[in-house]
N, C-alpha and C positions, 0 to 999 in steps of 0.2 A: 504494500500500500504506500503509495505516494503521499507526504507529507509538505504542508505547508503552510509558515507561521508569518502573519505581515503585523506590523506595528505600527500604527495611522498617530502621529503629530505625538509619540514620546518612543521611550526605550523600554524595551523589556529584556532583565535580566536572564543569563544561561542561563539559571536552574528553572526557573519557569516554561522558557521553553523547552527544555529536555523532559520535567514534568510533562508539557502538552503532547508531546512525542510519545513519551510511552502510554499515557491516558489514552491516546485516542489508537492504538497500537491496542488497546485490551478492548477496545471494544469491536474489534473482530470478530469475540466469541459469540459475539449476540446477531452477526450478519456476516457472514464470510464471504460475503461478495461486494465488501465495501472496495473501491478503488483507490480512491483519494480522499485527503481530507485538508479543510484547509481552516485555519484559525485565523482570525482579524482581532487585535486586541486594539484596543480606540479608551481614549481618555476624554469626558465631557464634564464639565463645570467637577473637576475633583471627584468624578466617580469613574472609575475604572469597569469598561467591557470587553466582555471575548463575545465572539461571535465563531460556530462554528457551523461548515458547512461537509457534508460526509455526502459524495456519489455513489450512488449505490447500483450495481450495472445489473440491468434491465429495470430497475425503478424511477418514481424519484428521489431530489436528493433531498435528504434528510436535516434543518437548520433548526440551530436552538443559539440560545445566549443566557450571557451569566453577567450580570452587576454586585461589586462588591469595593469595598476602602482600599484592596489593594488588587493586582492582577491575578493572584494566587487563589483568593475568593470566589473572583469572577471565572477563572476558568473551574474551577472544581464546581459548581454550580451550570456551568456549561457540560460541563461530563456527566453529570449526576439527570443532566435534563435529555440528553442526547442518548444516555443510557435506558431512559425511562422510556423513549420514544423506539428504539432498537425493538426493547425487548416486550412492546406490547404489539409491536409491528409482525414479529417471530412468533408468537400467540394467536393471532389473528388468521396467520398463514397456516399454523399445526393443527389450530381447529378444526379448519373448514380441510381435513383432507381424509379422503375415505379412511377408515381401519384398516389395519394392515391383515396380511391374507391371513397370515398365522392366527391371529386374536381373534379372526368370526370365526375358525375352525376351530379353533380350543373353548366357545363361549357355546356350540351347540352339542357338547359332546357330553 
């Protein structure tokens, strides 16, 4: 998965972005067909945001954001939102898919 971290009118320190690197690297588990992802961290009137955008191929792509006092806040709130959204998306999908052959033949026997 391709990664990508921009910084709109401040600086963001390495450990946040190596942070954002691996957060958004875990959440493969929840879509394994993600492609890329990209982070925008953007600073307004003293409130720090992430903005994150994750492609998902044959979907579409998947955008959440996080606000918090420092960038650290705003993207953990970015992952926690992006995660929530992954893994109700993966639910939605296992639902709706017939039973598997095995389970009707062990459920009439």
């Amino acid at each position: 998965m391709r990664v990508q971290i921009v910084a709109k009118a401040s600086d963001v320190s390495a450990p946040v972005r190596e942070r954002a690197e691996e957060q958004l690297r875990k959440l493969q588990r929840f879509e394994p067909r993600l492609s890329s992802a990209e982070v925008i961290f953007d600073e307004e009137r003293h409130e720090k945001r992430a903005e994150g955008v994750l492609s998902v191929d044959g979907a579409k792509p998947v955008v959440a954001q996080g606000e918090g006092d420092d960038y650290r806040a705003a993207l953990d709130q970015m992952i926690e939102r992006l995660s929530k959204i992954l893994r109700r998306r993966r639910s939605q999908i296992t639902d709706h898919q017939a039973p598997k052959l095995s389970e009707v033949v062990e459920g009439e026997e």
